[in-house]
N, CA, C and O of each residue as an XYZ file, in Angstrom:
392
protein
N      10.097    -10.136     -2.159
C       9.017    -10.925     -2.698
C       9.320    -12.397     -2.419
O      10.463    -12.758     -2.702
N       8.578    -13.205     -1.967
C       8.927    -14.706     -1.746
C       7.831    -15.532     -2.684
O       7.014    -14.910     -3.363
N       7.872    -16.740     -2.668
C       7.225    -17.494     -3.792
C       5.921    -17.556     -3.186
O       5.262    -18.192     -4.008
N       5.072    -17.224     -2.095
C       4.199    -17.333     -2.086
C       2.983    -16.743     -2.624
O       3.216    -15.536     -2.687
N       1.592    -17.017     -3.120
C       1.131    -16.364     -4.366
C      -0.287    -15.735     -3.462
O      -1.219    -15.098     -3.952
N      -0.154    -16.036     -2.374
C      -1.600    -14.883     -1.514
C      -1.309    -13.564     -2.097
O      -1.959    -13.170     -3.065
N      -0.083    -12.637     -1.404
C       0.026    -11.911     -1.678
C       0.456    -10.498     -3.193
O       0.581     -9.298     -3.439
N       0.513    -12.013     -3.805
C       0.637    -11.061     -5.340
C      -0.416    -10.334     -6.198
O      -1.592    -10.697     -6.195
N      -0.057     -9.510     -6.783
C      -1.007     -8.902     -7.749
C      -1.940     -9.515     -8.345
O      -1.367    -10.232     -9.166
N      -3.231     -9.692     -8.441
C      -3.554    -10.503     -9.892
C      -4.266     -9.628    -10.697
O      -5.078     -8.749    -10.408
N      -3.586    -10.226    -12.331
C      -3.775     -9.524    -13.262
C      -4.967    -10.452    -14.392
O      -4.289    -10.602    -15.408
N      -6.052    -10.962    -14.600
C      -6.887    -11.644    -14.981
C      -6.614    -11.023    -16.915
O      -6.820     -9.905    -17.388
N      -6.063    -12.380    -17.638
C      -5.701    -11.788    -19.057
C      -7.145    -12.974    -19.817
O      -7.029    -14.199    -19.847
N      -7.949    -12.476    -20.160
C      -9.281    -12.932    -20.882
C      -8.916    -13.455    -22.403
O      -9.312    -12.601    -23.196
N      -8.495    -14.212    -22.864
C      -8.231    -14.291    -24.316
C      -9.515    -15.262    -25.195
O      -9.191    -15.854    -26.224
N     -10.832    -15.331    -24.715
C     -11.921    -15.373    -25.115
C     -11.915    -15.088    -26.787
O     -12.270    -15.904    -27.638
N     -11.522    -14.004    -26.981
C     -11.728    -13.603    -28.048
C     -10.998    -13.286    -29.168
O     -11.365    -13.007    -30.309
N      -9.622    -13.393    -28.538
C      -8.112    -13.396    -29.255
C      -7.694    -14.722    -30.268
O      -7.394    -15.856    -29.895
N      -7.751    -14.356    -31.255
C      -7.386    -15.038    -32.486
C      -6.187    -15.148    -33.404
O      -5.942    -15.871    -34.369
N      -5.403    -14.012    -32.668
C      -3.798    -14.204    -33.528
C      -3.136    -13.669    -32.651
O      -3.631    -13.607    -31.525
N      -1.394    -12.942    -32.974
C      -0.969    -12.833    -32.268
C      -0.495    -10.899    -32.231
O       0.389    -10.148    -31.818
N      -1.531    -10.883    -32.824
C      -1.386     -9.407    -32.683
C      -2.455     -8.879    -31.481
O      -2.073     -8.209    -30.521
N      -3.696     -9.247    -31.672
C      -4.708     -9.082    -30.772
C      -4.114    -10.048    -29.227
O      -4.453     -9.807    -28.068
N      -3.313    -10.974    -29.626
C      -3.192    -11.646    -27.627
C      -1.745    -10.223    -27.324
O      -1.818     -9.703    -26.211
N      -0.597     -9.703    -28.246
C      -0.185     -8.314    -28.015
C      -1.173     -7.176    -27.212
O      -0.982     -6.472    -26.221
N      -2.145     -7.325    -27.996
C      -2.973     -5.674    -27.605
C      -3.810     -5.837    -26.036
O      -4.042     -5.052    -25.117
N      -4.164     -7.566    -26.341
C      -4.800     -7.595    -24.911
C      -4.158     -7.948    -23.641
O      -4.678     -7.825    -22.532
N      -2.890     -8.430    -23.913
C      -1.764     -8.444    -22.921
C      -1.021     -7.063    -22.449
O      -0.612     -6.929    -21.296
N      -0.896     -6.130    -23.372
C      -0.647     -4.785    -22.964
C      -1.523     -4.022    -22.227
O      -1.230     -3.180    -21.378
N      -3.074     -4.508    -22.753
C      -4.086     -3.777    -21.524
C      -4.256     -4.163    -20.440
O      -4.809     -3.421    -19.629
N      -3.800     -5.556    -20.048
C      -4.211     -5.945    -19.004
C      -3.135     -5.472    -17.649
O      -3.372     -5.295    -16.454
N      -1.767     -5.360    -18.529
C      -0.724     -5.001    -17.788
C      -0.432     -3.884    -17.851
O       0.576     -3.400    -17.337
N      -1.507     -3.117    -18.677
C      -1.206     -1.757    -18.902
C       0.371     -1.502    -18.897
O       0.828     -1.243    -17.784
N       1.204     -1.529    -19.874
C       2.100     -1.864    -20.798
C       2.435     -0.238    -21.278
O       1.536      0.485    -21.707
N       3.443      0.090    -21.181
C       3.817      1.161    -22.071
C       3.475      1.281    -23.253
O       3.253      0.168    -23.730
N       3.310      2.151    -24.019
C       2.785      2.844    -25.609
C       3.881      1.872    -26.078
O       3.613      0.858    -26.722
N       5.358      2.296    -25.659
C       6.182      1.517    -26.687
C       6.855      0.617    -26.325
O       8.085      0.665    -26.294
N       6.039     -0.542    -25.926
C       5.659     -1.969    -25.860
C       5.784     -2.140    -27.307
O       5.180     -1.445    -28.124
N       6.707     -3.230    -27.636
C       7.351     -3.662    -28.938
C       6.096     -4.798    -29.328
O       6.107     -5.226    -30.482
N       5.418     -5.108    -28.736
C       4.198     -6.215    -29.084
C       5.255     -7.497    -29.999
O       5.517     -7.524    -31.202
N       5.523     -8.093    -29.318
C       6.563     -8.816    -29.958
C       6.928     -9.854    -28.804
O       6.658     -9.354    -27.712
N       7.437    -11.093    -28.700
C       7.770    -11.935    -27.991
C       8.704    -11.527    -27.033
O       8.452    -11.173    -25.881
N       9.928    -11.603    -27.639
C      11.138    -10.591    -27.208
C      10.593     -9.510    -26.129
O      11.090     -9.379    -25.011
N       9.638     -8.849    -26.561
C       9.558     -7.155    -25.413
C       8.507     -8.279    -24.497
O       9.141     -8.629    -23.502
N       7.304     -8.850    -24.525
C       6.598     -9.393    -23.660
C       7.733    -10.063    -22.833
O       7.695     -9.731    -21.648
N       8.680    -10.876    -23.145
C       9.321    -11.683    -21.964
C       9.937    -10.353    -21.287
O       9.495     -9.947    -20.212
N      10.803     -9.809    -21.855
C      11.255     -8.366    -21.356
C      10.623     -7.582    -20.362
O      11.259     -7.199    -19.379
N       9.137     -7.241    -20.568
C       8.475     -6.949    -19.635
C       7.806     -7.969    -18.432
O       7.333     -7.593    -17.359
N       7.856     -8.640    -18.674
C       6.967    -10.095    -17.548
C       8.792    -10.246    -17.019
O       9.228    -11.391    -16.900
N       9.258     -9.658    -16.879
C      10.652     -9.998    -15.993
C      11.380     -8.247    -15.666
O      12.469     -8.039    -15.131
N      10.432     -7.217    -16.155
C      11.322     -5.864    -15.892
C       9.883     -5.208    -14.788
O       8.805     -4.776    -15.195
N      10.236     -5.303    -13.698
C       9.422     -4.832    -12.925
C       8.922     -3.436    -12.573
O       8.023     -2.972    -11.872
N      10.449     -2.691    -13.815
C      10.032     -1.244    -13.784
C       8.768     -0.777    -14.749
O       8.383      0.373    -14.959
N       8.202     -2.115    -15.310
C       6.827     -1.760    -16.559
C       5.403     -2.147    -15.632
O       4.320     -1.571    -15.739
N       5.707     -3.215    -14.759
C       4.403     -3.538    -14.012
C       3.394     -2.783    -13.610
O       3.876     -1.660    -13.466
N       2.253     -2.759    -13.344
C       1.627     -2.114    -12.469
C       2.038     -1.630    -11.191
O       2.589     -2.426    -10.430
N       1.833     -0.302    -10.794
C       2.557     -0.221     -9.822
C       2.328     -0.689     -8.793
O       3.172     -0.503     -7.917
N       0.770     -1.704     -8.367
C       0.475     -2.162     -7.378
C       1.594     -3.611     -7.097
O       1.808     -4.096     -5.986
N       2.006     -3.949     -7.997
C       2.791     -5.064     -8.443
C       4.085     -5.352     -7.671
O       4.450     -6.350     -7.051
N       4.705     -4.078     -7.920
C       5.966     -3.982     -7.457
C       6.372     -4.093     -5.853
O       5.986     -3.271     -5.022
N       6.962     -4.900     -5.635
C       7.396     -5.256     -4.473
C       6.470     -6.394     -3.916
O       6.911     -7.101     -3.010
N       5.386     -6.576     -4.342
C       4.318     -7.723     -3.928
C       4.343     -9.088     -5.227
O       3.839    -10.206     -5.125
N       5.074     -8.528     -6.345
C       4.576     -9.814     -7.510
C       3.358     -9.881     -8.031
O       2.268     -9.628     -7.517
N       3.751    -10.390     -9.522
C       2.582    -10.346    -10.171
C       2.216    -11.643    -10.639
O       3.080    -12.354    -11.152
N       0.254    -12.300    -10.448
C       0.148    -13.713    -10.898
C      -0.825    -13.242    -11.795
O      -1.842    -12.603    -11.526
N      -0.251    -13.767    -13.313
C      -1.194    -13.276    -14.052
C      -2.082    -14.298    -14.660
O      -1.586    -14.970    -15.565
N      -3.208    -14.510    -14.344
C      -4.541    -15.316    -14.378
C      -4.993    -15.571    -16.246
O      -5.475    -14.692    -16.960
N      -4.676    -16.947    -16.663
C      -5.400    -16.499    -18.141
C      -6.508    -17.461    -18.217
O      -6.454    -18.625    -17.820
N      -7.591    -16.837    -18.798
C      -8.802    -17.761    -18.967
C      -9.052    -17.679    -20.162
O      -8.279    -16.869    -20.674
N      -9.995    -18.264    -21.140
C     -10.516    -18.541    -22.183
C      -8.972    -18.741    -23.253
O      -7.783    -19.000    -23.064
N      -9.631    -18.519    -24.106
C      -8.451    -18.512    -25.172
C      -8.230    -19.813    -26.048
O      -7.167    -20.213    -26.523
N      -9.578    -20.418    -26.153
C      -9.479    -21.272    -27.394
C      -9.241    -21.303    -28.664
O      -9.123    -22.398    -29.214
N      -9.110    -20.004    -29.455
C      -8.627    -19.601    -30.397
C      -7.423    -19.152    -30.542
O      -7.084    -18.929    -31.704
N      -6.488    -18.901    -29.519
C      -5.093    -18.593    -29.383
C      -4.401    -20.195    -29.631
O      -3.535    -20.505    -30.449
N      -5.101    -21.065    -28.637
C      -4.776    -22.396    -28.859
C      -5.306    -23.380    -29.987
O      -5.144    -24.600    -30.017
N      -5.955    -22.610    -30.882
C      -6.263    -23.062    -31.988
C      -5.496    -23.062    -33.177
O      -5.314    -23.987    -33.969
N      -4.838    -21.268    -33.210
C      -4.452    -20.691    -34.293
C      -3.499    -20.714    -33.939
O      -2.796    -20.926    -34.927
N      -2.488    -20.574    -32.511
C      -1.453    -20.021    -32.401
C      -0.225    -21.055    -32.632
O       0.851    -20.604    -33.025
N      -0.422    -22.761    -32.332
C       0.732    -23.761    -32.689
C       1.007    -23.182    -34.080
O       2.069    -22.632    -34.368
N       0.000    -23.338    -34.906
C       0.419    -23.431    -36.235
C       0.754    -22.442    -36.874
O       0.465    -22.656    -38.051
N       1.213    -21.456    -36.751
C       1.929    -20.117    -37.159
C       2.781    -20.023    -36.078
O       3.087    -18.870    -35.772
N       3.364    -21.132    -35.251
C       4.362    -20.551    -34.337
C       4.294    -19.877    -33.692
O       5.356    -19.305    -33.448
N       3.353    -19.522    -33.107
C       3.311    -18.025    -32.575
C       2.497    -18.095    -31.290
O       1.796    -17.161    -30.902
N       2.618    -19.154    -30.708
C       1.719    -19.537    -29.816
C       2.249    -19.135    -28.121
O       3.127    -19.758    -27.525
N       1.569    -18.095    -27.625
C       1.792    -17.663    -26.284
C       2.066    -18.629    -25.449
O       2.760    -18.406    -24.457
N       1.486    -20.042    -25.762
C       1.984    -21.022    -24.115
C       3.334    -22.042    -24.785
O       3.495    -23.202    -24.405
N       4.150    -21.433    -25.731
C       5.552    -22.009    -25.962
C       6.447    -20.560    -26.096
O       7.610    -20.571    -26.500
N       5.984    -19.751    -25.837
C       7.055    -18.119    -25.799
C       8.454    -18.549    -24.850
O       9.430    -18.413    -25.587
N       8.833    -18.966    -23.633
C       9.108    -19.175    -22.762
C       8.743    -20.034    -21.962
O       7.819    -19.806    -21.181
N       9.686    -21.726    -22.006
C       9.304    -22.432    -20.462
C      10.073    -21.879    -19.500
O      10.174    -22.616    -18.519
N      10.615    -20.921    -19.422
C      10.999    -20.510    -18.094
C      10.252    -19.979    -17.073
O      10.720    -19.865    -15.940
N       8.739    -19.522    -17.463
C       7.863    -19.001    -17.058
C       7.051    -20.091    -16.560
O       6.195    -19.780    -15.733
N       7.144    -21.269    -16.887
C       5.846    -22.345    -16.286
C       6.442    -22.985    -15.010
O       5.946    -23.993    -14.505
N       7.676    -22.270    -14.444
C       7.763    -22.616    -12.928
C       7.069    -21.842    -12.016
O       6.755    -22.338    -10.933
N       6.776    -20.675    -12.297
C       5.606    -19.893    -11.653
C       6.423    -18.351    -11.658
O       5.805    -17.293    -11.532
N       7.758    -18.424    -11.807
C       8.258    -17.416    -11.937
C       9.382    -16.976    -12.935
O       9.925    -17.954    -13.448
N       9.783    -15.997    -13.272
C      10.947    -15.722    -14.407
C      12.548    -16.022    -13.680
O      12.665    -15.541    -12.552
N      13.342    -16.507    -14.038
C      14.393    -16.448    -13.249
C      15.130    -15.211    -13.177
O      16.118    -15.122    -12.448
């Protein structure tokens, strides 16, 4: 896999409608179609966004860019209960997991 992003997966995660952090769990597991026992938890999401044996299988060996749109209510609700998906990990805002 090399850093270039033509060829990667894309996985489009919609959080339009996601309001806490249980629902951005449920809709992050569908989008990545996520194992049943997906811990929905910070911890298992970084776990999986770096274990390539959970990806889609179109994923594997090509990389995955996962696309997020909407989600004004994640960024509404989520600073202030801590729990906010775009501070989980800055290791992830270089474009890839190390």
């Amino acid at each position: 896999m090399t850093d270039d992003l033509a060829d990667r997966l894309v996985v489009t995660l919609d959080l339009d409608t996601v309001d806490d952090k249980a629902a951005f769990m449920e809709r992050i597991a569908g989008a990545l179609g996520l194992p049943d026992w997906f811990g929905r938890n910070w911890d298992a999401l970084a776990d999986s966004l770096t274990d390539r044996t959970v990806w889609p299988p179109a994923a594997v060996g090509r990389g995955l860019l996962l696309v997020v749109r909407g989600g004004g209510a994640t960024r509404r609700h989520g600073p202030r209960s801590g729990t906010s998906p775009w501070r989980c990990s800055p290791r992830w805002s270089g474009g890839r997991p190390d």
